[in-house]
C-alpha positions as semicolon CSV with decimal commas, in nm:
position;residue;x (nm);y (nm);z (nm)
1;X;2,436;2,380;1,715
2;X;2,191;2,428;1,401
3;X;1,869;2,288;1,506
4;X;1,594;2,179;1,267
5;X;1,386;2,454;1,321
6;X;1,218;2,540;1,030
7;X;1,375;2,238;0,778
8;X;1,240;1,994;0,596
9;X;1,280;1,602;0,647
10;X;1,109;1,331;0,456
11;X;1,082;0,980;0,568
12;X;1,024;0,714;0,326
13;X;0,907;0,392;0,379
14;X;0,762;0,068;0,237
15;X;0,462;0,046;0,547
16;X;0,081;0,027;0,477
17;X;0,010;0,085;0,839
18;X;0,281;0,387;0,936
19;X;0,519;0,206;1,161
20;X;0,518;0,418;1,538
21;X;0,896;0,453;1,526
22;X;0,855;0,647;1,223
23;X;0,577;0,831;1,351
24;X;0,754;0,948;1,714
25;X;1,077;1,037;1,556
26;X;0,844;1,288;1,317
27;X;0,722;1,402;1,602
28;X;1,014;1,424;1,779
29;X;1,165;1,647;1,516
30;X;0,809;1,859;1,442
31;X;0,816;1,935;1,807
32;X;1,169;2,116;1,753
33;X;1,008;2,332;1,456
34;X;1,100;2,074;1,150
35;X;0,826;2,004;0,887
36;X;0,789;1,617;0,857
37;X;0,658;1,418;0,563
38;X;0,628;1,036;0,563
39;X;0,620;0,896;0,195
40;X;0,457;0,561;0,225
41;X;0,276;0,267;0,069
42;X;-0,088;0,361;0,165
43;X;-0,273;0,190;-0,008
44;X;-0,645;0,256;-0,028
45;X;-0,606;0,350;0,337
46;X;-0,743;0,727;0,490
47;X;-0,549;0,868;0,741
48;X;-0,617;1,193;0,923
49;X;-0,335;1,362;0,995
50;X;-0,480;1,502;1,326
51;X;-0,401;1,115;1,403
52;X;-0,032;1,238;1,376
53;X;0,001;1,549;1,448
54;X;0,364;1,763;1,296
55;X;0,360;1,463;1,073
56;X;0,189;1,479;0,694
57;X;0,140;1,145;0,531
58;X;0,167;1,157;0,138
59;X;0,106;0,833;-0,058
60;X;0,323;0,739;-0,298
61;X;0,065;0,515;-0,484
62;X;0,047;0,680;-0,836
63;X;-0,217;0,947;-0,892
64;X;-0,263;0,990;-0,565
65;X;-0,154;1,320;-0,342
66;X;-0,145;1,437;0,026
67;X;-0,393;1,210;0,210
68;X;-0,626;1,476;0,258
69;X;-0,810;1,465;0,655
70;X;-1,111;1,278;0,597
71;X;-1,077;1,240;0,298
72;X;-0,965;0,930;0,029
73;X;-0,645;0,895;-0,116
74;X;-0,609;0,985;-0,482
75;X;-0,707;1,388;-0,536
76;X;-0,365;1,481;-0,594
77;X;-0,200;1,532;-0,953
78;X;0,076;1,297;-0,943
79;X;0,039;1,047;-1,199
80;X;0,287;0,699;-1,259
81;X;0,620;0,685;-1,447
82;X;0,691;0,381;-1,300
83;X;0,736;0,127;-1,605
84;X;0,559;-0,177;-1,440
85;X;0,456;-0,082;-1,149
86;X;0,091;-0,143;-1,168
87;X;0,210;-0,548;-1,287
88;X;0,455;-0,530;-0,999
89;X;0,230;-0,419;-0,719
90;X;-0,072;-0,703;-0,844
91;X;0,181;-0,983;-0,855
92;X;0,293;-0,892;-0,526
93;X;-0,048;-0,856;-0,380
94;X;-0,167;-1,221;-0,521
95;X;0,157;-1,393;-0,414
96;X;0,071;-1,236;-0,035
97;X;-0,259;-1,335;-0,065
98;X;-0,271;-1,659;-0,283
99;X;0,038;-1,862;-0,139
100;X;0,059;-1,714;0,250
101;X;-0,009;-2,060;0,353
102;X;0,255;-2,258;0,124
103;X;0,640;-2,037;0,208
104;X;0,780;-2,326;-0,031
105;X;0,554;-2,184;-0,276
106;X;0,626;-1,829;-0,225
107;X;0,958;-1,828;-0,179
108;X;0,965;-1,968;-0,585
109;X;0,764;-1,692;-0,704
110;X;0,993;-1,433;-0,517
111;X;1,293;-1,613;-0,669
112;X;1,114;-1,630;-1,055
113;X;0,996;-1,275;-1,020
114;X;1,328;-1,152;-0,928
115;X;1,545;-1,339;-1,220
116;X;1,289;-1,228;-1,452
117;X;1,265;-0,868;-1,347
118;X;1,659;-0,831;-1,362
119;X;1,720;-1,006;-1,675
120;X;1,455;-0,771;-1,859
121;X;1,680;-0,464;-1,750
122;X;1,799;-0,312;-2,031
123;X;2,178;-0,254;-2,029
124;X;2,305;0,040;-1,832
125;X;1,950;0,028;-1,640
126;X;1,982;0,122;-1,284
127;X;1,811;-0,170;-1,120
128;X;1,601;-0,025;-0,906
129;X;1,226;-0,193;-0,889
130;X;0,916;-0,045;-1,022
131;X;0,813;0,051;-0,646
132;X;1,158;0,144;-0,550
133;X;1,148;0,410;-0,888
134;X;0,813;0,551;-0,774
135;X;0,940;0,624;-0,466
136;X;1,216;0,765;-0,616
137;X;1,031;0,984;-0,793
138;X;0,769;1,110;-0,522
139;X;1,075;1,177;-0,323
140;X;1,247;1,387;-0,589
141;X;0,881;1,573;-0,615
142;X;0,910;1,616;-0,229
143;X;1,240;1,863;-0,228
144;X;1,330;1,851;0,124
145;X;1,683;1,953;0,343
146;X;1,664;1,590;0,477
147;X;1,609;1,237;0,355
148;X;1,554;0,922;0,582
149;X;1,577;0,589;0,430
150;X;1,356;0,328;0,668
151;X;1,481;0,019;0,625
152;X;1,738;-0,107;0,311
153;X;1,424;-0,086;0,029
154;X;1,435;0,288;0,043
155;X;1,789;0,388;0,092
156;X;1,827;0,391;-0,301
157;X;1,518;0,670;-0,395
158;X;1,652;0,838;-0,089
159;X;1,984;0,828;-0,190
160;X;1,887;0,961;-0,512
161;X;1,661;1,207;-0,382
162;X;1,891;1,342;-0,126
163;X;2,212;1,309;-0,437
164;X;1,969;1,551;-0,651
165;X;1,889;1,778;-0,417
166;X;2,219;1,828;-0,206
167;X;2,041;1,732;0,078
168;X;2,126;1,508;0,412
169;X;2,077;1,144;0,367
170;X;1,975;0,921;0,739
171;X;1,978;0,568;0,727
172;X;1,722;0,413;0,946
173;X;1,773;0,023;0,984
174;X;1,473;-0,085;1,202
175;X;1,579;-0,505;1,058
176;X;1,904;-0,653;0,992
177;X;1,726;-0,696;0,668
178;X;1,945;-0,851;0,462
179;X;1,959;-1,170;0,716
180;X;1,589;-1,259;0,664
181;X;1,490;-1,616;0,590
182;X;1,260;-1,508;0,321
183;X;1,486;-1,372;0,066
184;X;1,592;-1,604;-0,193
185;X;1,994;-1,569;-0,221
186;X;2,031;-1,404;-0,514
187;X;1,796;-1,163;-0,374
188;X;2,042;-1,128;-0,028
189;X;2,347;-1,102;-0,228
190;X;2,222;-0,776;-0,464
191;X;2,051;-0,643;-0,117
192;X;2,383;-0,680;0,058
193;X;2,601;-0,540;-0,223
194;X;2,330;-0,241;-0,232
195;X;2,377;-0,211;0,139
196;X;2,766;-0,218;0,071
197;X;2,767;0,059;-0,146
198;X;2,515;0,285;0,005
199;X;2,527;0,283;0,423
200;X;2,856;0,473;0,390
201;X;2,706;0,748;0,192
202;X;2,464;0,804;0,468
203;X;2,547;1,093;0,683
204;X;2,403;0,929;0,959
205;X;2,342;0,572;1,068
206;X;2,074;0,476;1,325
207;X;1,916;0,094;1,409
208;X;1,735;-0,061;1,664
209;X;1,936;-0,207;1,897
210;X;2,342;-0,263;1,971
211;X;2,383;-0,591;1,835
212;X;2,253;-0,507;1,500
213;X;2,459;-0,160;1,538
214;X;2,787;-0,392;1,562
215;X;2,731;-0,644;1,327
216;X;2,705;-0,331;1,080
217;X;2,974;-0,157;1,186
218;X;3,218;-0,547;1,098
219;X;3,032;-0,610;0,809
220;X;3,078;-0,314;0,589
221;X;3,382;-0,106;0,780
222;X;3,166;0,179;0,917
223;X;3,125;0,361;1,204
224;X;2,908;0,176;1,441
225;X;2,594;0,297;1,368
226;X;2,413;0,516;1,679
227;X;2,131;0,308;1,835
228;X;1,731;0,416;1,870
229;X;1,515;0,152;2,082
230;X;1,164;0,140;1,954
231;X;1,055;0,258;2,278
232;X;0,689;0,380;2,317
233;X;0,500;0,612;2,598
234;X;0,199;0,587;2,777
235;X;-0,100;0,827;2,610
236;X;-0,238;1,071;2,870
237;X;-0,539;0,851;2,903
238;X;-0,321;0,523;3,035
239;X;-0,211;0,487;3,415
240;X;0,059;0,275;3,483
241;X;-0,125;0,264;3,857
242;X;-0,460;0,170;3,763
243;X;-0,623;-0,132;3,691
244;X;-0,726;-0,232;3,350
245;X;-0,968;-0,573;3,263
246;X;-1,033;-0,470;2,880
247;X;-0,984;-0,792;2,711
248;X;-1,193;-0,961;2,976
249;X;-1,427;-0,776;2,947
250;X;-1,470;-0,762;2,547
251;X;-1,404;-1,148;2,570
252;X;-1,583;-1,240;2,866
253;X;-1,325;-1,399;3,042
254;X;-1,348;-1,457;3,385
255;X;-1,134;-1,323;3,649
256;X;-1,040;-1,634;3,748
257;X;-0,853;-1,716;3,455
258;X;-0,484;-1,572;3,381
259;X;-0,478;-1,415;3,015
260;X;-0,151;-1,483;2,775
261;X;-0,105;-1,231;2,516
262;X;0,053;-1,218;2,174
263;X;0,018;-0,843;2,073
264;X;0,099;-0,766;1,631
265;X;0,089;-0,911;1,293
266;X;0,051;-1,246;1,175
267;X;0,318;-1,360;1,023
268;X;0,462;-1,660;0,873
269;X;0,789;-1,718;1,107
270;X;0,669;-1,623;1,423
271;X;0,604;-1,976;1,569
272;X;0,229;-1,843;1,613
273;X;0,122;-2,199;1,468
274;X;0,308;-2,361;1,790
275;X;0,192;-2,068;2,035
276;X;-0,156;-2,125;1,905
277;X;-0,146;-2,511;1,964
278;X;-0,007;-2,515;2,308
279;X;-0,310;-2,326;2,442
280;X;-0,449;-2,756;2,419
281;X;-0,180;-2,858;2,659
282;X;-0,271;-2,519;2,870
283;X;-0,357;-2,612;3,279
284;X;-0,726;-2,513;3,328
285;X;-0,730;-2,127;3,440
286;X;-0,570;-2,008;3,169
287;X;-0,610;-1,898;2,787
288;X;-0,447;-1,716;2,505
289;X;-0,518;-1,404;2,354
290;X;-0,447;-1,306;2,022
291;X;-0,456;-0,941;1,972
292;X;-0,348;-0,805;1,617
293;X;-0,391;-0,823;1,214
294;X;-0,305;-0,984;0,918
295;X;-0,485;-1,237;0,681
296;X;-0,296;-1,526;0,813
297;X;-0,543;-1,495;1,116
298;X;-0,802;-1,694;0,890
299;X;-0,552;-2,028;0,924
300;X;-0,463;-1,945;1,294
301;X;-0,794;-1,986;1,391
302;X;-0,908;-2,271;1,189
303;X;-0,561;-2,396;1,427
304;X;-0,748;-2,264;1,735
305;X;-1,052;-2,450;1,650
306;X;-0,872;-2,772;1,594
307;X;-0,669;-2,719;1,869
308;X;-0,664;-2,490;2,062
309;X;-0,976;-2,686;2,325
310;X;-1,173;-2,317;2,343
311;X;-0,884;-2,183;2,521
312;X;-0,790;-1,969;2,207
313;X;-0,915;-1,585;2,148
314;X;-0,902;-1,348;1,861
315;X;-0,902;-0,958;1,949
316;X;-0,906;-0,718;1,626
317;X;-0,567;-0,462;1,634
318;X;-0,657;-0,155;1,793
319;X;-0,495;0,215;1,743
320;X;-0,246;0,309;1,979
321;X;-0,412;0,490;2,227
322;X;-0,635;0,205;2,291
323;X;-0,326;-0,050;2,273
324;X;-0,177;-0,021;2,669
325;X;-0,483;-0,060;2,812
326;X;-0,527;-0,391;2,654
327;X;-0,200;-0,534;2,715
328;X;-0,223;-0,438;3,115
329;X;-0,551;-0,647;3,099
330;X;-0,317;-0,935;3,048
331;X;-0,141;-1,149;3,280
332;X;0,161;-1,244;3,092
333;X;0,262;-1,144;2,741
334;X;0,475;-1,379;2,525
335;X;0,690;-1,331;2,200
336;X;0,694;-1,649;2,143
337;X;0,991;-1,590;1,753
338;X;1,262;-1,862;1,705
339;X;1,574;-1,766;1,598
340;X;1,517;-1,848;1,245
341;X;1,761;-1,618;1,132
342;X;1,981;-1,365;1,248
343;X;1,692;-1,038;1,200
344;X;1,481;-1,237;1,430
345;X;1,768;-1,359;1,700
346;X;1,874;-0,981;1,759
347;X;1,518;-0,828;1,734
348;X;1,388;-0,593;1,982
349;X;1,017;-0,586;1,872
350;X;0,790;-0,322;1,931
351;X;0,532;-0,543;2,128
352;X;0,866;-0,567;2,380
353;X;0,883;-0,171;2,466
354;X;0,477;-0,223;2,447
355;X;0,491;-0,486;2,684
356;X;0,689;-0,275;2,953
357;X;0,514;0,033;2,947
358;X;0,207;-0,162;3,045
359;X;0,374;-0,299;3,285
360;X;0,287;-0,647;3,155
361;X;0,606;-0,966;3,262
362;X;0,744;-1,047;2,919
363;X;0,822;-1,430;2,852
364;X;1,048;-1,515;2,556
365;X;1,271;-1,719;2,377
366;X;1,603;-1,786;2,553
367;X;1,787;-1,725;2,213
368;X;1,685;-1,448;2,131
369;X;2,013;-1,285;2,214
370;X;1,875;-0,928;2,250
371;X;1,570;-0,959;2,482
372;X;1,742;-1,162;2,687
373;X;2,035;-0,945;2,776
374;X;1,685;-0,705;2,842
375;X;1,457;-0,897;3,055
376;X;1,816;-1,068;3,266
377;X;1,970;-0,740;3,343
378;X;1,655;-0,547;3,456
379;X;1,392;-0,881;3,570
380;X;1,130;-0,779;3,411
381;X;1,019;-1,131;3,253
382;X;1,073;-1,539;3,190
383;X;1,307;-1,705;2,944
384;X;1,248;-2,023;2,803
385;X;1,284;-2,283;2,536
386;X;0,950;-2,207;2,306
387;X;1,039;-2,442;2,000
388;X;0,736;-2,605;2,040
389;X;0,381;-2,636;2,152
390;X;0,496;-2,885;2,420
391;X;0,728;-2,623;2,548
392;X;0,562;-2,294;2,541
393;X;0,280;-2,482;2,743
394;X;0,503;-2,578;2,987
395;X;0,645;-2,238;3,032
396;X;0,310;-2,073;3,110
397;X;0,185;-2,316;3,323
398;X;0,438;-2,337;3,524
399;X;0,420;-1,954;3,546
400;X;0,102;-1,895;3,591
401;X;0,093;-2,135;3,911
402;X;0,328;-1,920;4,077
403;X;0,123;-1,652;4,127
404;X;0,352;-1,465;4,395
405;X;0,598;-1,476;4,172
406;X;0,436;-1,325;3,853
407;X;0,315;-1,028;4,078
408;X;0,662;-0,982;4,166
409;X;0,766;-0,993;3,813
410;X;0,526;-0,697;3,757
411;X;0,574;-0,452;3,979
412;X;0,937;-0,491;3,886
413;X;0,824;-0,408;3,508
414;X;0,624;-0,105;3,651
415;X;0,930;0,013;3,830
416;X;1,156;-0,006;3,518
417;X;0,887;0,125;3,290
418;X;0,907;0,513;3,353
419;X;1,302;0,509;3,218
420;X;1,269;0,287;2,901
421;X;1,059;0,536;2,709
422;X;1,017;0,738;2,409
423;X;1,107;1,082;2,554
424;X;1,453;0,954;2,598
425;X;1,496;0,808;2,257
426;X;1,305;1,069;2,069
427;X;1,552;1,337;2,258
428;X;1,847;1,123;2,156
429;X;1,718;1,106;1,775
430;X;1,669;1,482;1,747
431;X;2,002;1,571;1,891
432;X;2,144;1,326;1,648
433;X;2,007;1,508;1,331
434;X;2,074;1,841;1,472
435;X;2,425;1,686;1,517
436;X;2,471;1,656;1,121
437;X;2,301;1,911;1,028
438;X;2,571;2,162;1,227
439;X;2,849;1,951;1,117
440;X;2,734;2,035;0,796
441;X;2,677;2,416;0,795
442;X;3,027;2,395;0,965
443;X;3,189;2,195;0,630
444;X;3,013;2,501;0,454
445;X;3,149;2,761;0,642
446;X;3,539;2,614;0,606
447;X;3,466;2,537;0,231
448;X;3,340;2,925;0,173
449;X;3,628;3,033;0,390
């Protein structure tokens, strides 16, 4: 088989904050010899790449370069082509900002921006977006032997890139993203027919889970796509064995009192305004935890303060080595997402692999279709109705006055945890690119024959 060692792949992607698939399959493949490059939206952000090591981050924002260690983005020589894209990335930034309280609101400005932009093509314009042409053209800059689109956004520069080049083109669905609630139907119908055209053009086809791979495969006529669980690993410094109190102790909670915790962004659509208020109808002896980012924290805890009787905490996000430890402080960790759609009702978050490998009992949403095939066949957590405030509260108290049971619960996740890792699925991805990238050299060798 022709490995990787000593190619070139370059992942692009539409993330501020790097997601950690992207980062452990770079590492996965570095570790077999391959020189990885993410191309992503960074923003004014600084990474080292010691943080990553085999992986180089380059930012695709124009005029900037290789995010130099220590150093701030913007001492390369690339400079913008993108007509727009300055307009485009400032109207997306204030309708984030502005209307993240009002979807209503939002979801009109997404619909008006997207009319607008497409009836201003000129004819015969390929209709890709200002970012989706600057990507394009950092990923043409970035010659490489393979291409990985993350997510639909980026399988047209990647397409392009890897069409210009002659190079291998990976599809990596981590959403069913076309089956989001916040896309305006116009918008789903041009994503869908771009989806159409494109996923079979991909040499290979990976997503997150095997619902999503067979709802692919029956949508568009394609080989069911091979499946990659955002799995994570421990960091040398976490023990599955020991005993960890850090959100206590940062929060001064006492022992006495059983922690819930939500771990990740805050978003819009992730019934955090319900999770929040049911910490009021919470038994005493127990409180939420809120560990994570996002600037809809501001309303959440103006929520908790109305709400949420004290019960309520805020804990900033904290890097991944860090990130275990804090979620086996807990007692119980909720994903608390309503089927709102069909993305969320097969999603297999990375908070759930999280969850696990601290060896923290899961409770979720019953339909959630994904998780709970999970957490039934290996009893590692709780299902339950969480619609509403009423509901979730319920749930946890009732759980958290079993205490025999919830230790049970846990030392079942502990047992489970050491085979739903990373090391598997990383091993898995990097056979899988090898894969195509002998089939290849072997459609070379008959052709030159």
């Amino acid at each position: 088989m022709a490995g990787v060692d000593g190619k070139s792949l370059v992942f692009l992607t539409l993330d501020r904050i790097v997601d950690r698939r992207i980062i452990l399959e770079g590492q996965s493949l570095a570790a077999r010899g391959c020189h990885v490059t993410v191309l992503a939206d960074l923003g004014s952000v600084t990474k080292d790449d010691s943080t990553y090591p085999g992986v180089t981050l380059l930012n695709v924002l124009a005029g900037t370069g290789p995010v130099e260690p220590g150093g701030e983005p913007g001492s390369g020589s690339g400079s913008s082509s993108a007509p727009g894209f300055s307009a485009f990335l400032t109207m997306k930034d204030l309708a984030k900002k502005s209307l993240a309280r009002w979807p209503a609101t939002r979801i009109a400005v997404r619909k008006t921006f997207f009319y607008l932009y497409h009836m201003l093509q000129p004819p015969g314009r390929a209709r890709l977006s200002p970012l989706e042409e600057q990507y394009a053209r950092r990923a043409l800059e970035t010659e490489a032997d393979i291409y990985v689109a993350c997510d639909l956004p980026m399988l047209p520069p990647a397409y392009r890139a890897a069409s210009k080049h002659g190079s291998l083109l990976i599809y990596d669905a981590h959403e069913f993203y076309t089956e989001q609630i916040s896309l305006v139907p116009p918008e789903r119908r041009s994503m869908v027919e771009v989806e159409k055209r494109l996923i079979g053009k991909a040499h290979l086809v990976v997503t997150i889970n095997e619902s999503i791979a067979g709802l692919f495969a029956e949508r568009y006529g394609v080989k069911k796509p091979e499946v990659i669980y955002n799995c994570t690993s421990p960091p040398e410094s976490f023990s599955r064995d020991a005993n960890f109190n850090v959100i206590r102790e940062k929060l001064s909670i006492p022992e006495n009192i059983k922690v819930v915790l939500f771990q990740g962004g805050y978003l819009q659509g992730r019934n955090l305004e319900a999770l929040v208020s049911s910490a009021g109808l919470f038994t005493d002896g127990v409180a939420l935890v809120l560990l994570g980012y996002g600037e809809y924290r501001a309303h959440l805890e103006e929520l908790a303060r109305r709400r949420g009787r004290g019960r309520v905490h805020f804990l900033d996000a904290v890097s991944q080595e860090e990130l275990l430890a804090h979620s086996a402080s807990a007692d119980l960790g909720i994903i608390p997402y309503q089927p709102i759609d069909l993305n969320t009702r097969y999603c297999t978050p990375n908070k759930f692999f999280e969850f696990i490998q601290a060896g923290l009992p899961i409770l979720a949403e019953t339909k959630l279709e994904e998780l709970r095939r999970y957490i039934e066949s290996e009893g590692i957590g709780y299902l339950q109705n969480l619609s509403s405030p009423e509901a979730i509260a319920e749930a946890i108290n009732r759980i958290a006055a079993d205490e025999a049971n919830l230790a049970a619960v846990r030392a079942q996740v502990r047992a489970v945890a050491p085979r739903i890792t990373w090391e598997n699925e990383g091993r898995k991805f990097a056979d899988l690119v090898e894969g195509v990238l002998s089939s290849r050299r072997s459609t070379e060798r008959r052709d030159e024959s």
